[in-house]
C-alpha positions as CSV (number, residue, x, y, z in Angstrom):
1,X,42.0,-30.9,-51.8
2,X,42.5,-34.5,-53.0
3,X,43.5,-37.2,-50.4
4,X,46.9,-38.4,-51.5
5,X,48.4,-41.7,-49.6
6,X,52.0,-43.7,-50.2
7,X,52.1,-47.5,-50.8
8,X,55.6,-48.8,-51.8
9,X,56.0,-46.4,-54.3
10,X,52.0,-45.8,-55.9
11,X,49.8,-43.5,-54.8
12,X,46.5,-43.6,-53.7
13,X,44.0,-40.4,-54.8
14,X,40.4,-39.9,-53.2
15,X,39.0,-36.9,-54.0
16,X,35.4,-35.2,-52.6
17,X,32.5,-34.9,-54.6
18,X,32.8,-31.3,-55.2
19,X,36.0,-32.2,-57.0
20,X,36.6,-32.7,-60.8
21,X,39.5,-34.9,-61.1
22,X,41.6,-35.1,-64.5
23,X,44.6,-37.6,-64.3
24,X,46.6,-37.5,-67.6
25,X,49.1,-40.5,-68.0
26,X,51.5,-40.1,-70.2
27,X,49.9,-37.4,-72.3
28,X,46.4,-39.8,-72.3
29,X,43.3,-39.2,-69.9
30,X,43.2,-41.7,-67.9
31,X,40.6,-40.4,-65.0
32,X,37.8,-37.6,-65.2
33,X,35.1,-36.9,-63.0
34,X,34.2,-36.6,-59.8
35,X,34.8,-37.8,-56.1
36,X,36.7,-40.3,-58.0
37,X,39.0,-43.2,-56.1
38,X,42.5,-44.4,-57.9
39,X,45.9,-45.7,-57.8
40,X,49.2,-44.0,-59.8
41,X,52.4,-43.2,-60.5
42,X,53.6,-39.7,-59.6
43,X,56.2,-40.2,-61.9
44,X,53.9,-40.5,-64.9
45,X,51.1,-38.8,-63.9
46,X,49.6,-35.4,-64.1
47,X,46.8,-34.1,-61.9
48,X,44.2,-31.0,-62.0
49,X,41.4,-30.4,-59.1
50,X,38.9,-28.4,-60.2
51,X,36.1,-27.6,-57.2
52,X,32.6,-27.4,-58.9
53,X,30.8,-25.8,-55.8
54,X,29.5,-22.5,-55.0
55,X,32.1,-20.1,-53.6
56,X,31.2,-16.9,-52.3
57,X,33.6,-14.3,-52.7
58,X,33.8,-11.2,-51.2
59,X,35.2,-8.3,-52.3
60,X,35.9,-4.3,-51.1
61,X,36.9,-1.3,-53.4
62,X,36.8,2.6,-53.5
63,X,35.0,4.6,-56.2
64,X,33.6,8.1,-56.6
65,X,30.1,9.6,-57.4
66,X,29.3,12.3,-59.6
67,X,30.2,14.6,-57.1
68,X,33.6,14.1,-56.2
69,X,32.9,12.0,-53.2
70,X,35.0,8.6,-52.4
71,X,33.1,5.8,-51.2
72,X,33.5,2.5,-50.1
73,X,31.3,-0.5,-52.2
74,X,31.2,-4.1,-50.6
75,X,30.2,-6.6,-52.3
76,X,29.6,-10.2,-52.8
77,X,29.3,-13.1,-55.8
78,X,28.6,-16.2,-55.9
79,X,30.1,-18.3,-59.1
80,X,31.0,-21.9,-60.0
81,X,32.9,-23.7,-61.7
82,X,30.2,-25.1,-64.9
83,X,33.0,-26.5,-67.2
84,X,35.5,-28.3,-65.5
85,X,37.7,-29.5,-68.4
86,X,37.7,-25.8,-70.3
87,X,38.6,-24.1,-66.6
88,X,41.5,-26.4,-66.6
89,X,42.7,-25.5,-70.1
90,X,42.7,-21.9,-69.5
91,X,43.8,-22.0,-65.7
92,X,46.2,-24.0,-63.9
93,X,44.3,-26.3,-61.6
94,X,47.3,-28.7,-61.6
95,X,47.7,-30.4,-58.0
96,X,51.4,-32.1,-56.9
97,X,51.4,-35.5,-57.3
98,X,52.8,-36.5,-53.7
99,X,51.0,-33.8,-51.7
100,X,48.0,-33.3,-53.9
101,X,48.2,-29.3,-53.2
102,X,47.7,-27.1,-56.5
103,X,50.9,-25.5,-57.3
104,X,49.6,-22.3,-58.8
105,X,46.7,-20.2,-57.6
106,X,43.5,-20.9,-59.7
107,X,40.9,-19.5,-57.3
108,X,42.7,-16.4,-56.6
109,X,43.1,-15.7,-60.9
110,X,39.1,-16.3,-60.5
111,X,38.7,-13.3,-57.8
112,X,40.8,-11.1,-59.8
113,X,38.8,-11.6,-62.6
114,X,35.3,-11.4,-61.0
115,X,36.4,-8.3,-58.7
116,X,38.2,-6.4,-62.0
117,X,34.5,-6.9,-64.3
118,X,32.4,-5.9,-60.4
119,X,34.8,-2.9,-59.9
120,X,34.9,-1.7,-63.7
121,X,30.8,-2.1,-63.8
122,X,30.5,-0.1,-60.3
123,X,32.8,2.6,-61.4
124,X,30.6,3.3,-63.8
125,X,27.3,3.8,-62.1
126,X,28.7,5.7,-59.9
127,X,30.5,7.9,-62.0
128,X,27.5,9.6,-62.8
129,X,25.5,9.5,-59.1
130,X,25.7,11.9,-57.3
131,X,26.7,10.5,-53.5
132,X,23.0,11.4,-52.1
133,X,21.3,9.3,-54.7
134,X,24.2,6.9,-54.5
135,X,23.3,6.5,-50.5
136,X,19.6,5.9,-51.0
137,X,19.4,4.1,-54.1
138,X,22.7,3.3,-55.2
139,X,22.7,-0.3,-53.9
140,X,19.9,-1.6,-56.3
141,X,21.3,0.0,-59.3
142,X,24.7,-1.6,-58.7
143,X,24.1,-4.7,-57.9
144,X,21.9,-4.7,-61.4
145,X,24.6,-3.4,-63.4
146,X,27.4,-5.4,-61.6
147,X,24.9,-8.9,-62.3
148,X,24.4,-7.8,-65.9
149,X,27.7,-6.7,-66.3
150,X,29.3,-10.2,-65.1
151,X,26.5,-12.1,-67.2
152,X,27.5,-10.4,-70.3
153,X,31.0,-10.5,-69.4
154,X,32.8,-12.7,-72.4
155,X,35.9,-14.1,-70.6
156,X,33.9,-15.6,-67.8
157,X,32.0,-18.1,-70.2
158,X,35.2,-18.7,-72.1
159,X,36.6,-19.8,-68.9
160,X,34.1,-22.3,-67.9
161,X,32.7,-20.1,-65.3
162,X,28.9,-19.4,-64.4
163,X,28.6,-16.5,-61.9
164,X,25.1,-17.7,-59.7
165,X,24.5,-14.6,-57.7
166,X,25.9,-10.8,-57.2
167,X,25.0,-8.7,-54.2
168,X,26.1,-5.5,-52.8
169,X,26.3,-5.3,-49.1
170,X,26.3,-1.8,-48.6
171,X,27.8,1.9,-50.5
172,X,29.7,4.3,-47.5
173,X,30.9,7.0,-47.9
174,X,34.1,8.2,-45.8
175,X,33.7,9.1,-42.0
176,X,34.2,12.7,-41.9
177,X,31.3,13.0,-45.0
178,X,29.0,10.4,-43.1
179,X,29.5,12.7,-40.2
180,X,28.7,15.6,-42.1
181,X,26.0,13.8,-43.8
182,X,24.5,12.4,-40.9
183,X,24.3,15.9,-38.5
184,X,21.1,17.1,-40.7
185,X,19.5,14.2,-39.8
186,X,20.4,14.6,-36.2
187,X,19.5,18.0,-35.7
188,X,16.4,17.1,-37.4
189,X,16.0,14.8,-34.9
190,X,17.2,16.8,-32.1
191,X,14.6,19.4,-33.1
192,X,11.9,17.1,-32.8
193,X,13.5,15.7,-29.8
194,X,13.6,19.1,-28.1
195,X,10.2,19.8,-29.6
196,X,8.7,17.1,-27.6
197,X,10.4,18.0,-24.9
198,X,9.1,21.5,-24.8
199,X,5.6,20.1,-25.8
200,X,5.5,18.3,-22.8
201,X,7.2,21.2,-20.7
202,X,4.0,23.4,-22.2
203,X,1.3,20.4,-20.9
204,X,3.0,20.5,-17.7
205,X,3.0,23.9,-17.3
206,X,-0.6,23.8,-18.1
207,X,-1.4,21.3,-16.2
208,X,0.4,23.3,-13.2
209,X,-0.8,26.2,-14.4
210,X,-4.6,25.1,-14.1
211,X,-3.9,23.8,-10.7
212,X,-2.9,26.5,-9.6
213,X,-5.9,28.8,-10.4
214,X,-8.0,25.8,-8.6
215,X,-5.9,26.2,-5.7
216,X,-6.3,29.9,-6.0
217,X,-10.2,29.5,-6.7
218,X,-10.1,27.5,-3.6
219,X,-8.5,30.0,-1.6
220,X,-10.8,32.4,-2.8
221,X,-13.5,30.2,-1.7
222,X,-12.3,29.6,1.1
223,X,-11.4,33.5,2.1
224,X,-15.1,33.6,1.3
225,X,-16.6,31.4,3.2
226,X,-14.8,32.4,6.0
227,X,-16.0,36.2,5.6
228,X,-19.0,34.4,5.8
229,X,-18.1,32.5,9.2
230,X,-16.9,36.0,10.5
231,X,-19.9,37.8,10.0
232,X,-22.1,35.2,11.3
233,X,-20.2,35.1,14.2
234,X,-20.2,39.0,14.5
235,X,-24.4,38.1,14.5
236,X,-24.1,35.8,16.6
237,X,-22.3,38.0,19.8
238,X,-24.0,41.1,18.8
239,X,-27.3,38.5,19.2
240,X,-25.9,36.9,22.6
241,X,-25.2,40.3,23.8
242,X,-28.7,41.7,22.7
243,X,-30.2,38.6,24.7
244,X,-27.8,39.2,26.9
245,X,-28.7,43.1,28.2
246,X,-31.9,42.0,27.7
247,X,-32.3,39.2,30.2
248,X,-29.7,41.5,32.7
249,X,-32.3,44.2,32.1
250,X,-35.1,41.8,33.6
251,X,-33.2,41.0,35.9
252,X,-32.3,43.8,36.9
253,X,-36.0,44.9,37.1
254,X,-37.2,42.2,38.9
255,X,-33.9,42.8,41.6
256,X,-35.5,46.4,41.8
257,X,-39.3,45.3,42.1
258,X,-37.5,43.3,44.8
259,X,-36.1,45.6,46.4
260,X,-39.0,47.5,46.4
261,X,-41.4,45.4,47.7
262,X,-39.0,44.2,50.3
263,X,-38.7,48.0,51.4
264,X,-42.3,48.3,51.1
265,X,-42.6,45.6,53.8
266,X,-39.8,46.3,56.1
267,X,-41.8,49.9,56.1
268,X,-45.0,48.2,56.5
269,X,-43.4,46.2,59.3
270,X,-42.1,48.9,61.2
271,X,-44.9,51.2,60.8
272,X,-46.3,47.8,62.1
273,X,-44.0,47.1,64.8
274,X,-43.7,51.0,65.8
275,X,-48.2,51.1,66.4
276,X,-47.5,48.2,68.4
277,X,-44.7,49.7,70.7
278,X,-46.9,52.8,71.4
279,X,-49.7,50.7,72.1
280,X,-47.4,48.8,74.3
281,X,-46.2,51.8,76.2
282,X,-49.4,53.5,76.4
283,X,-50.8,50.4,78.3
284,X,-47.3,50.5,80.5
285,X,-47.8,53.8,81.4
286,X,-51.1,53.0,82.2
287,X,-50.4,49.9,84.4
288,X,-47.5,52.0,86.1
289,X,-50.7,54.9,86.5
290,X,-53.0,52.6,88.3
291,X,-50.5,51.0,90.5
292,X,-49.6,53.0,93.7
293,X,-46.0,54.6,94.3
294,X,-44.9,51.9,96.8
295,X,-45.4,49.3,94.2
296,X,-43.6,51.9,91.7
297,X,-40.7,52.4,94.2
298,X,-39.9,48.7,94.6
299,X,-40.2,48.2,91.0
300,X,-37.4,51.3,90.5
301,X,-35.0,49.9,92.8
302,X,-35.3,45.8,91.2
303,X,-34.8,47.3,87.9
304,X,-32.0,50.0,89.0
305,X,-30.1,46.8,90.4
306,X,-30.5,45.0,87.9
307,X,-28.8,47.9,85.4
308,X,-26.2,48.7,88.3
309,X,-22.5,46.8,87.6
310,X,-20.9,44.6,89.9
311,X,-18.8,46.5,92.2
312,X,-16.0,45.0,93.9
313,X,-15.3,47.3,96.1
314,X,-16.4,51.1,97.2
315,X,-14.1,53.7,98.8
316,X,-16.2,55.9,100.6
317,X,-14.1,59.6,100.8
318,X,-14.6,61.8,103.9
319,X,-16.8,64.4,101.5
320,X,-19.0,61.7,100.1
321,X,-19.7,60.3,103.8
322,X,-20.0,63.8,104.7
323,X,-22.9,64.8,102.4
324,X,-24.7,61.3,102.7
325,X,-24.8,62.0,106.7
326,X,-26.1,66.0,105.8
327,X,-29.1,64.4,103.2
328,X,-29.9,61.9,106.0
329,X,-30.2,64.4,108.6
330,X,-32.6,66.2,106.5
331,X,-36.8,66.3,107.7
332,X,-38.8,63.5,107.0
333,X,-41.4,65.0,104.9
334,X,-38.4,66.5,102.5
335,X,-37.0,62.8,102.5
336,X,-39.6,61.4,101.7
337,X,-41.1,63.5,98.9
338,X,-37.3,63.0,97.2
339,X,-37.4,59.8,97.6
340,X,-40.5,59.2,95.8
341,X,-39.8,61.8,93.3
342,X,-36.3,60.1,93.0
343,X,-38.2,56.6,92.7
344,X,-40.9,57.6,90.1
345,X,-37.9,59.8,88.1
346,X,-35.5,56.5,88.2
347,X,-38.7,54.3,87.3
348,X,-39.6,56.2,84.6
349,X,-36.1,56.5,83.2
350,X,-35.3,52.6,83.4
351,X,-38.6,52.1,81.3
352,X,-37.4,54.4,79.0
353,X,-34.0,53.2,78.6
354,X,-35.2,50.0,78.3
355,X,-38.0,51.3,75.5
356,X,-35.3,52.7,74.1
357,X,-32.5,49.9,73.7
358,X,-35.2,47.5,72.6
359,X,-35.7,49.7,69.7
360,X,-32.3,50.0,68.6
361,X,-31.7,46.4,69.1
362,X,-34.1,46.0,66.5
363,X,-33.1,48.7,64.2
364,X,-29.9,47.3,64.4
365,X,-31.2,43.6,63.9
């Protein structure tokens, strides 16, 4: 939009360089061109803007493939202005005077015109497409047709208008058929998805699967080895316990060979010990022979005292004292062939008793 300012009743214009001005005065062209600078009279004058730049317009519309399917085409062109003096013959590009805004709608006409020639082109293409081949190649072969459709289009040239550049954004069809369309691909998907999955489920059950039969193979090993362990060790005590009875079976021969021999000489001894106590009796009996009875006598009486036990004290009844006085009044030669009888007897016994005890006393030893 031109840049309009008052001074005591002229006006000032200064347009942009993308602007074609015209300024008619008084049914004469006075100004044409661009970005141009200059005073007026709104009274007598008559303005157009024309913009000369690339506009870019976008545009939306419904359509329907060869199969009965709506869908939604978006768009885009790109066109200029090329002929500034015919666009404002056949459009109204005429600007106010005092405000310098246009007072009809130029670039709007344009749209309608471009999006009428797009719409009619892309209508036809898809007419016959069905909405699968519209989806995956539909976009090329529109924007083709709609570009050679708009190049070839008569009106557009006739209006000064060069169209630069036509794309199409994208071709979709409603949301309850993209749904639809989009659920094979999905499950597809899914299915490869669940695929994996139970790929990876079967590795891992292999995997597990494998270690288990090593654990098991160790086990089994292991039960092995220890079979092993068990029957070495049943070698082993039946081996101690051979070596074992053996060695108490030596010993136990060697406790009897003791034994033995020690009964050997204990017998040896006494057989020994026995020779010698004869010997030594014979030769008592023999000193006792050759020595006279007096000697004998004396002898019997040191060694009856000597056996005889303390007595404290003696009660003498009136029949002991009585046969005591009867012996003592007895004849001499009597008394004294009893007493030496009685002497020899009592020797004789103490010797004996004495033989006796000693031999005991070692039997007992």
């Amino acid at each position: 939009m031109a840049d309009i300012t008052r001074r005591f009743g002229w006006r000032h214009l200064r347009s942009a360089p993308t602007a074609h001005i015209r300024h008619h005065k008084r049914g004469t062209l006075a100004h044409d061109g661009r970005g141009l600078s200059f005073w007026y009279r709104s009274l007598s004058a008559a303005l157009s803007e024309v913009p000369v730049d690339d506009r870019e317009l976008a545009m939306a519309f419904h359509a329907r493939t060869a199969d009965f399917q709506d869908v939604t085409v978006q768009a885009t062109v790109t066109y200029r202005v090329s002929d500034p003096a015919l666009a404002a013959d056949r459009l109204d590009f005429s600007v106010d005077p005092d405000t310098g805004s246009w007072r009809g709608a130029p670039l709007e006409q344009i749209a309608t015109l471009l999006t009428e020639t797009a719409q009619q082109h892309t209508l036809d293409v898809l007419a016959r497409t069905p909405l699968a081949e519209a989806l995956v190649d539909g976009v090329a072969s529109v924007r083709e047709r709609v570009a050679t459709g708009l190049a070839a289009e008569p009106r557009l040239p006739a209006t000064g208008i060069d169209v630069v550049a036509a794309r199409v954004v994208a071709i979709r069809p409603e949301a309850e058929v993209e749904r639809a369309l989009r659920t094979p691909a999905r499950e597809q998907i899914q299915q490869e998805a669940d695929r994996a999955t139970y790929e990876r489920r079967a590795v891992a059950v292999e995997r597990e699967r494998a270690i288990a039969e090593n654990e098991l193979a160790s086990q089994i090993e292991l039960a092995r080895r220890e079979e092993q362990l068990v029957d070495q060790r049943g070698t082993n005590a039946r081996r101690e316990a051979e070596e074992k009875a053996a060695a108490d079976g030596v010993r136990t021969e060697a406790e009897a060979a003791r034994k033995v021999r020690l009964a050997r000489a204990e017998a040896e001894a006494a057989r020994e010990t026995g020779a010698a106590r004869a010997e030594a009796q014979a030769a008592w009996l023999r000193v006792h022979g050759e020595v006279d009875p007096a000697t004998l006598h004396a002898l019997a009486a040191t060694r009856l005292a000597e056996n005889v036990p303390r007595i404290e004290s003696l009660t003498l009844s009136p029949d002991v004292l009585t046969g005591l006085l009867a012996k003592l009044g007895r004849p001499e030669g009597r008394a004294e062939g009893g007493a030496e009888g009685g002497a020899e007897g009592g020797a004789e016994g103490g010797a004996e008793g004495r033989a006796v005890g000693r031999r005991e006393g070692r039997a007992g030893a």
